[in-house]
C-alpha positions as CSV (number, residue, x, y, z in Angstrom):
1,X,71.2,59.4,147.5
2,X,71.6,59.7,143.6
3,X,73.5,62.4,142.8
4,X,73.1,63.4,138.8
5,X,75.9,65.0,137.4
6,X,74.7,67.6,134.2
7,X,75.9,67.0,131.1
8,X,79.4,68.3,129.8
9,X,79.1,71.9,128.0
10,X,82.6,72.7,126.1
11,X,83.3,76.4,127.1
12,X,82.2,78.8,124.3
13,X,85.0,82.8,124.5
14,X,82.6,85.6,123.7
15,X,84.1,85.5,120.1
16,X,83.1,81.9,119.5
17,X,79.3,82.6,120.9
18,X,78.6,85.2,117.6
19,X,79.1,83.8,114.3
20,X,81.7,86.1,112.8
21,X,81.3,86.6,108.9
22,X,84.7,86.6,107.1
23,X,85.6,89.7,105.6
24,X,86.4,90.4,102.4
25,X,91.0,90.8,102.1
26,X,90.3,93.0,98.9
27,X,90.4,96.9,99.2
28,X,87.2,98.8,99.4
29,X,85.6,99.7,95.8
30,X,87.2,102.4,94.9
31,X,90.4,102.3,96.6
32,X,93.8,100.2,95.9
33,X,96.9,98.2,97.1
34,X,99.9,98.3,95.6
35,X,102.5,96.2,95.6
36,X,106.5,97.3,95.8
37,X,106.6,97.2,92.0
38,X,103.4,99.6,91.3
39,X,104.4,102.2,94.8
40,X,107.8,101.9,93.5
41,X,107.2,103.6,90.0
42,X,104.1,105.8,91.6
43,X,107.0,107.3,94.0
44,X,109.2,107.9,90.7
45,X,106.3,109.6,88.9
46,X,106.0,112.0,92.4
47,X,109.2,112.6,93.0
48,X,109.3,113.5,88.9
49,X,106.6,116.0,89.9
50,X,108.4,117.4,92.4
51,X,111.1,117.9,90.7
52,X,109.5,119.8,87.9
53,X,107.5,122.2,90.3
54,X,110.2,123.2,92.4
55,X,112.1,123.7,89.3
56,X,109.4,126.3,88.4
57,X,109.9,127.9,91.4
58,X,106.9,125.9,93.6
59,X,107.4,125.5,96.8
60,X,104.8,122.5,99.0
61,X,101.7,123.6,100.9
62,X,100.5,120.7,103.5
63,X,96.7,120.6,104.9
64,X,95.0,118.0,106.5
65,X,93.4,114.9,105.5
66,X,90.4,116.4,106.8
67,X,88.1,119.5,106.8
68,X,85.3,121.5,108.6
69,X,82.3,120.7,106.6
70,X,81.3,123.9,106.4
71,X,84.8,125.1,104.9
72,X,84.1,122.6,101.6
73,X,80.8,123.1,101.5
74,X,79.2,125.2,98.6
75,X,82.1,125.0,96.6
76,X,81.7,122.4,94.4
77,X,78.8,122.6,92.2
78,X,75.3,120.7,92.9
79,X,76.6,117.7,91.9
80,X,80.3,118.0,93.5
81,X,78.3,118.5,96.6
82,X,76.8,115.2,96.3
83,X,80.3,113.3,96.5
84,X,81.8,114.8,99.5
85,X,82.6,112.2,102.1
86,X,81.7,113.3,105.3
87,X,82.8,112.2,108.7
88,X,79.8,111.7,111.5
89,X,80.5,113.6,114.8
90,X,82.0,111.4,116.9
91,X,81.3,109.8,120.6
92,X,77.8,110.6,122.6
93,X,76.9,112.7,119.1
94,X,77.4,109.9,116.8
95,X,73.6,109.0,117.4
96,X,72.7,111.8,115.7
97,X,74.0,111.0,112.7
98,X,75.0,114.3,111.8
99,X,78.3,115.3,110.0
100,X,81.1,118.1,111.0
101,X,83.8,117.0,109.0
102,X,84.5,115.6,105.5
103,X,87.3,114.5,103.9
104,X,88.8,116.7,101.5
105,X,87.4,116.5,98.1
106,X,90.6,118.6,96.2
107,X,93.4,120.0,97.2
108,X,92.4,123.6,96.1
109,X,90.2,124.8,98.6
110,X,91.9,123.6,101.3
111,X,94.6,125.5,99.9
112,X,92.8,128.7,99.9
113,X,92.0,128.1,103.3
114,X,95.5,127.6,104.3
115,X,96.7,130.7,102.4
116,X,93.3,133.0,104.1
117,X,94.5,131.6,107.7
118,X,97.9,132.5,107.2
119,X,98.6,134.9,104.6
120,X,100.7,137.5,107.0
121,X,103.2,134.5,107.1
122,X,103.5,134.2,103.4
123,X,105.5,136.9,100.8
124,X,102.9,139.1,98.4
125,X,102.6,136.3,95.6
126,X,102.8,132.7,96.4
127,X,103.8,129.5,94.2
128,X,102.3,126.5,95.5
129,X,102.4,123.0,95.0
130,X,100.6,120.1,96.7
131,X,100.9,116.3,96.5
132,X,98.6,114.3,98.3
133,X,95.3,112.0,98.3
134,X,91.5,113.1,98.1
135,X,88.3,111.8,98.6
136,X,85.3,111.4,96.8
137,X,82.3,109.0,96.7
138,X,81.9,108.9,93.3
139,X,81.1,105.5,91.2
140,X,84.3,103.9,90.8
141,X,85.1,103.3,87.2
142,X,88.6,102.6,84.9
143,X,90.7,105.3,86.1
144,X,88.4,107.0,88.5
145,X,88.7,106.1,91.7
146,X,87.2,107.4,95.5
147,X,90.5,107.6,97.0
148,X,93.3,109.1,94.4
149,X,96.2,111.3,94.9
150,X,96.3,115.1,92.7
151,X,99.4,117.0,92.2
152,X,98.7,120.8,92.0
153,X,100.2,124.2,90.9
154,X,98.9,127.2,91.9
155,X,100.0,131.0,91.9
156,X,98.0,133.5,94.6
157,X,97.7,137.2,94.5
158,X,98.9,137.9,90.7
159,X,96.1,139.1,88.3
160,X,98.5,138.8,85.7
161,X,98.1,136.5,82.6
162,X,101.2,135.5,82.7
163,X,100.1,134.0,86.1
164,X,98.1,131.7,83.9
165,X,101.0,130.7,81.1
166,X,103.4,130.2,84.2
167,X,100.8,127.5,85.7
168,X,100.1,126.0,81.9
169,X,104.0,125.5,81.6
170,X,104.8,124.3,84.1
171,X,102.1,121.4,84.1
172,X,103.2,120.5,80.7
173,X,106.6,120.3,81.3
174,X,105.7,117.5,83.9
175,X,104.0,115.7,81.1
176,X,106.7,116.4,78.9
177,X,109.3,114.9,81.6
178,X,107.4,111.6,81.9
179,X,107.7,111.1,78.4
180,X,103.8,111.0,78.2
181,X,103.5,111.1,73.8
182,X,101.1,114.0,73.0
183,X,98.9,116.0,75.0
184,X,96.2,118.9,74.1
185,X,95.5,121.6,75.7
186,X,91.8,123.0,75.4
187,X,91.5,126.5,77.1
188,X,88.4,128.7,77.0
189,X,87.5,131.9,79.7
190,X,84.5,132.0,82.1
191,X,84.0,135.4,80.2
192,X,83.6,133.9,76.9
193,X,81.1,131.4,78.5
194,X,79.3,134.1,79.9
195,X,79.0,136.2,76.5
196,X,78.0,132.8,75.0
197,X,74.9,132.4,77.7
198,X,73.7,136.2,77.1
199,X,74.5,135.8,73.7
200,X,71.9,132.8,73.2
201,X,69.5,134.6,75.9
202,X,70.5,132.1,78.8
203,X,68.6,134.1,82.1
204,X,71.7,134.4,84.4
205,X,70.1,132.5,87.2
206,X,70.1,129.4,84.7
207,X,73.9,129.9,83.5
208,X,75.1,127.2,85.8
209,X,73.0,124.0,84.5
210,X,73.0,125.4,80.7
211,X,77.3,125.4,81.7
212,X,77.3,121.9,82.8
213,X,74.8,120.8,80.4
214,X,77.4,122.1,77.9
215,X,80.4,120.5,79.4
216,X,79.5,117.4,79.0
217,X,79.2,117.7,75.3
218,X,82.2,115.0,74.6
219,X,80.8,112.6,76.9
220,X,77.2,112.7,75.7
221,X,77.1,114.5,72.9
222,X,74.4,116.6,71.0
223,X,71.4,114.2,72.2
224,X,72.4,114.5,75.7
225,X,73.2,117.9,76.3
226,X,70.0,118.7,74.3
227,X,68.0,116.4,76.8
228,X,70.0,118.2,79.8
229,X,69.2,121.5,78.6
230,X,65.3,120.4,78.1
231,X,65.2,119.3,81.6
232,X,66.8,122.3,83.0
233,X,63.7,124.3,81.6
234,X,65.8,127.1,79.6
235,X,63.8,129.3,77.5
236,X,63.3,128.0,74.1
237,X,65.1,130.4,72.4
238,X,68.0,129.9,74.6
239,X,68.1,126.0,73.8
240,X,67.4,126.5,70.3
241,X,70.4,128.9,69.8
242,X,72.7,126.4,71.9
243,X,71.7,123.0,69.5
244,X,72.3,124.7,66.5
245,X,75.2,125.8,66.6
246,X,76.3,122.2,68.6
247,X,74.7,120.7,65.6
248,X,76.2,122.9,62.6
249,X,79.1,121.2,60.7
250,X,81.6,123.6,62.7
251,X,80.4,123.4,66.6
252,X,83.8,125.6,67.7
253,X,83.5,128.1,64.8
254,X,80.0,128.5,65.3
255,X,80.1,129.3,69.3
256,X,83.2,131.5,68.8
257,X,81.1,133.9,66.1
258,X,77.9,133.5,69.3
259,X,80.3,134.4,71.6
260,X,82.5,137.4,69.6
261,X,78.8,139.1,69.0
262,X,78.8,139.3,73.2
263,X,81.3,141.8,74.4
264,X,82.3,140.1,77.7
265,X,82.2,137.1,75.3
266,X,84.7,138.5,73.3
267,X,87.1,139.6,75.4
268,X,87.0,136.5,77.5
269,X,87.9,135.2,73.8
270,X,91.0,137.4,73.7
271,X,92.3,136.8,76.8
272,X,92.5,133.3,76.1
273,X,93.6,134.1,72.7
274,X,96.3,135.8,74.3
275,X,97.7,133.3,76.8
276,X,97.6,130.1,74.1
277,X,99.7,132.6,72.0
278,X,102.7,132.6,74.7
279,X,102.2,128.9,75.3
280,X,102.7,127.5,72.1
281,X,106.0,128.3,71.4
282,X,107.2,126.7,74.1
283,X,105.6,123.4,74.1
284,X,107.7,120.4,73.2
285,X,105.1,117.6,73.3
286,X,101.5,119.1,72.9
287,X,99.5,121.7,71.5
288,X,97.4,124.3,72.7
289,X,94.1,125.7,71.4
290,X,91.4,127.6,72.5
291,X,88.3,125.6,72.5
292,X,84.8,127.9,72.9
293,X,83.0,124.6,73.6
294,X,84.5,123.9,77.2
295,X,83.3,125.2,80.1
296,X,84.3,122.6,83.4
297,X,81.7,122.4,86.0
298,X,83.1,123.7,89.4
299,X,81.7,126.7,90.0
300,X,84.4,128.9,92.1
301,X,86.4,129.6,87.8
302,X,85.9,132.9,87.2
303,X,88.6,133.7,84.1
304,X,90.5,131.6,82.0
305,X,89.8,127.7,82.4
306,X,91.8,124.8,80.6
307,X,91.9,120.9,80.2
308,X,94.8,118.6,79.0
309,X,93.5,115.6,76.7
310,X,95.8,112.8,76.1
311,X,96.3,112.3,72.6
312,X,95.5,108.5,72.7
313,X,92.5,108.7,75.2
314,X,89.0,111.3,75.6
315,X,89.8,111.4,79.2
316,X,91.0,115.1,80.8
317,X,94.2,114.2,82.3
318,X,94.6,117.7,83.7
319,X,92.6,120.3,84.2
320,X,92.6,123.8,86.2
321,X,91.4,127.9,85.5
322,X,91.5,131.1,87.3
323,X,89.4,131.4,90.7
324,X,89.9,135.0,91.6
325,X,86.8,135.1,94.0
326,X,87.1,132.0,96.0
327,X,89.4,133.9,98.9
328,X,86.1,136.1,99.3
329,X,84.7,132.7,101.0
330,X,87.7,133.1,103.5
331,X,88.6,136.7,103.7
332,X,86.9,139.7,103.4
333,X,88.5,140.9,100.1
334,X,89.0,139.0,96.8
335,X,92.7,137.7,95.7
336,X,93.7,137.1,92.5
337,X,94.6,133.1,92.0
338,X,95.1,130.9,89.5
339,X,96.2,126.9,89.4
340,X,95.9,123.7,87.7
341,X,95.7,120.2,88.9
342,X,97.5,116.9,87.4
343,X,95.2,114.1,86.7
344,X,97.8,111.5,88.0
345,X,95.9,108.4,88.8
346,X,95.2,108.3,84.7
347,X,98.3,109.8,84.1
348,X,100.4,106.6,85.8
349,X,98.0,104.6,84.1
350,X,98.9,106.0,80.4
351,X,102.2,105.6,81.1
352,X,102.1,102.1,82.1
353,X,100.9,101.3,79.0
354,X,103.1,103.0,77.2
355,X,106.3,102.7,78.8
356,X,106.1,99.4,81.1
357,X,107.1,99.3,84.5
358,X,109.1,97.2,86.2
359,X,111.4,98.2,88.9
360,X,113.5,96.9,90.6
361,X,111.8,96.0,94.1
362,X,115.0,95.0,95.7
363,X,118.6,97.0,96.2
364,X,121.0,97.7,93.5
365,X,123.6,95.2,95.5
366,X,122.9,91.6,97.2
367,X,125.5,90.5,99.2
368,X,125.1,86.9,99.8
369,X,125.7,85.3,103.3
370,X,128.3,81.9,103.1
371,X,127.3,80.5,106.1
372,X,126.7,81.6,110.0
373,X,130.3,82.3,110.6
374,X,129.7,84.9,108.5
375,X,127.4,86.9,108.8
376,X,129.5,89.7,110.5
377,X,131.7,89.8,107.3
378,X,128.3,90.0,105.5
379,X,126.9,93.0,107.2
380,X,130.1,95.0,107.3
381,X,130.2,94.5,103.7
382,X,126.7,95.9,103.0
383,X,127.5,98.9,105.6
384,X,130.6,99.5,103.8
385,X,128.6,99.9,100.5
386,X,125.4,101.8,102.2
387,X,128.3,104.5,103.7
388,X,129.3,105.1,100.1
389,X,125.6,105.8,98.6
390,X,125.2,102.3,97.5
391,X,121.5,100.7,97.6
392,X,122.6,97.2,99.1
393,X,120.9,94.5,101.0
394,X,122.1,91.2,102.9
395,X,120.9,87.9,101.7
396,X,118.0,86.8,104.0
397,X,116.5,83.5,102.7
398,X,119.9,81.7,103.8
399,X,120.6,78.7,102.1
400,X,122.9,77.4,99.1
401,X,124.4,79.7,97.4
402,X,121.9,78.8,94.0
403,X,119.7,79.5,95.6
404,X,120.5,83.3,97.4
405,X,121.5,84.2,93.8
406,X,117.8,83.2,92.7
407,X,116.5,85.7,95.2
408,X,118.8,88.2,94.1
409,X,117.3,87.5,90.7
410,X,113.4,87.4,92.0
411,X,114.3,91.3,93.7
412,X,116.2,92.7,90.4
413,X,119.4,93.4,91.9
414,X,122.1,94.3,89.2
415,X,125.2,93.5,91.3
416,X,125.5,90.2,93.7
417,X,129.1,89.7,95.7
418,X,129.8,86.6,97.3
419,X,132.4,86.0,99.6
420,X,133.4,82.1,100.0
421,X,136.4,80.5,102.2
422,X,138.1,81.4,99.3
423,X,137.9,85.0,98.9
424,X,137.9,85.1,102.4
425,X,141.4,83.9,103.0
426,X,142.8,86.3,100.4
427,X,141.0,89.1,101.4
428,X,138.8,89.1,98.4
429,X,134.9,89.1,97.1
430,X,134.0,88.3,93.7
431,X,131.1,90.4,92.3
432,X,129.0,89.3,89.6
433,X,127.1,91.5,87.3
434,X,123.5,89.4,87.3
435,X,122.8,90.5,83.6
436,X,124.9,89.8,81.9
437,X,126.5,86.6,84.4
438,X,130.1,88.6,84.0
439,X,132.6,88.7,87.5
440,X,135.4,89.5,88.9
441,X,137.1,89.5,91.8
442,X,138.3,92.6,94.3
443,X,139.5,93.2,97.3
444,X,137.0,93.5,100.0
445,X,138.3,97.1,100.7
446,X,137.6,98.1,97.0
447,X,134.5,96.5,96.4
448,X,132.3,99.6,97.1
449,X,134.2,101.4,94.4
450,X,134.4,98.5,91.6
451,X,130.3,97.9,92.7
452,X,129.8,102.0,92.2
453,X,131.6,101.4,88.5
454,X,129.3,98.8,87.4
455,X,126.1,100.5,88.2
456,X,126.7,103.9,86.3
């Protein structure tokens, strides 16, 4: 008998039998890593933020990540609409392919949600900040992004226009904090806009694309919003009016004197007349002005609306308005709200350039570690310093002593303390200032205080 024996096959794991494309280590487009350096001076810009709402008497609202659909549907324009990411329903429905969820495109109308859900909770008016990322799937491009963070101010259930100065003050005193060099501030009223469409014979049902036609004027100038208005198939009249005064050699004088002939135009004009009158005075590093040529897209403004320019760039860097009917989507009765929202993303990125960033990634103090014996001297050292509110880390890399103070260099700690056989047999560590290569030597009790000297 012949017995044939098959040919050797090497085992092939499940994995191994699909080919397996390598993905790709950088970040979706749109999105970002940051490294300790970059989070490090993001959290200092926050925490500056923070620091300058609560001072204003803000205090932090929190939502979720995610929404209902339907809750940020219809809120955003025709083409904010467009850029909400939406989240497919999940298990046996996923087939469908249909959506109940979205990520949240601002922090604003979840806000309003918030405050309609749980208003019995809350005290008559409310000051409310939020920090936090959004979503949108716009085209990524220098300084836009699809996932950035927004910091936001808002005040609910005060009609008042000081409401609106409270919220323009205390935006600008965060830009004033970061030492951001010159700002603008363009503000303009819903009401004016609306004088300026009835004015120039606008039919109301065509306000809204005549409105964003218009406020894209910087961006695209006269030819563009002329072609935008064309293809929104406004009465002739209506465009002509529009273009000629965009095209006279004083645009903003021009619309004002449109606008002042409209009486809802005018007093939309006054109002915000009114509230860049108490802002001035009390700006330290911008200006403010009233500016009959902005309108901002989103549709839920109803009063007063404003953007911050940076005085080195075209690009809005804050922007916000009065939204006094948006709680009708939530409640059954209108409240009175008003808020702004910080451009940050473009924001960190002005200030980068002008200021530089490079923090230290490491602790204020390195304590290095002589050999095994000591390691327990080592820690109790760094514990010591930690109890006393000093930022201190133990050496990790081990090694020669060279080269532990090289590390200590690489992670931008100020202070290094070494403790050889030495120090050790007197009791001692000797603390060297990296800077400026200065030492000295202290007891080991009193180190914490000499280390807490140096730093100031």
């Amino acid at each position: 008998m012949v017995c044939t024996v098959p040919p050797f096959t090497p085992y092939k794991s499940p994995i191994q039998a699909f080919s397996v494309t390598k993905p790709s280590l950088a970040p979706p487009s749109g999105s970002r890593d940051f490294l300790p350096q970059e989070a490090l001076f993001r959290e200092r810009v926050f925490a500056t933020v923070k620091s300058v709402f609560t001072a204003h008497g803000y205090a932090p609202f929190e939502t979720p990540a995610f929404e209902r659909l339907e809750t940020l549907s219809g809120k955003y324009g025709e083409e904010g609409e467009k850029l909400i990411f939406k989240i497919l329903k999940r298990g046996e429905k996923a087939a469908t392919g249909e959506a109940d969820l979205a990520l949240r495109y601002d922090l604003t109308v979840p806000a309003m949600r918030l405050y309609a859900h749980r208003r019995n909770d809350l005290p008559r008016v409310v000051r409310r900040y939020q920090i936090g990322p959004v979503w949108r799937a716009d085209r990524p491009g220098r300084g836009r992004f699809r996932e950035f963070y927004q910091c936001d101010v808002d005040v609910f259930g005060s009609a008042s226009p000081l409401a609106d100065v409270d919220v323009l003050l205390a935006l600008s005193r965060v830009l004033e904090v970061l030492g951001l060099k010159g700002f603008t501030i363009r503000l303009n009223s819903r009401q004016a806009l609306r004088g300026l469409m009835s004015a120039c014979g606008v039919p109301p049902v065509k306000h809204q694309a005549a409105l964003i036609a218009l406020d894209k004027y910087d961006k695209i100038g006269v030819d563009g919003v002329s072609a935008e208005l064309r293809a929104s198939d406004l009465p002739q009249r209506a465009t002509k009016s529009l273009l000629n005064d965009l095209k006279s050699n004083n645009p903003e004088a021009a619309l004002r004197a449109r606008i002042e002939s409209d009486d809802e135009g005018k007093a939309g004009l006054l109002a915000a007349d009114n509230i860049a009158s108490r802002v001035a005075p009390l700006l330290q590093g911008g200006m403010i002005r009233v500016d009959p040529i902005l309108a901002r897209g989103l549709d839920y403004y109803t009063g007063p609306i404003f953007e911050f320019i940076a005085d080195d760039g075209a690009d809005s860097i804050a922007g916000g308005g009065r939204y006094d009917n948006l709680a009708s989507l939530f409640m059954k009765e209108s409240v009175p709200v008003c808020g702004g929202s910080l451009g940050i993303e473009r924001i960190i990125m002005l200030l980068q350039d002008q200021v530089g960033f490079e923090p230290a990634v490491g602790a204020v103090c390195y304590v290095t570690v002589w050999d095994e014996v000591d390691q327990g001297d080592a820690l109790q050292l760094v514990a010591a310093l930690r109890a006393e509110g000093v930022s201190a880390e133990v050496d990790l890399a081990g090694g020669k002593l060279s080269r532990q103070l090289k590390v200590a260099d690489e992670r931008g700690c100020r202070v290094v303390i070494v403790q050889g056989p030495d120090e050790k047999a007197a009791g001692e560590v000797t603390i060297k200032e990296m800077e400026s290569g200065n030492q000295r030597r202290a007891t080991k009790a009193n180190a914490p205080s000499v280390v807490k000297e140096l730093i100031k």
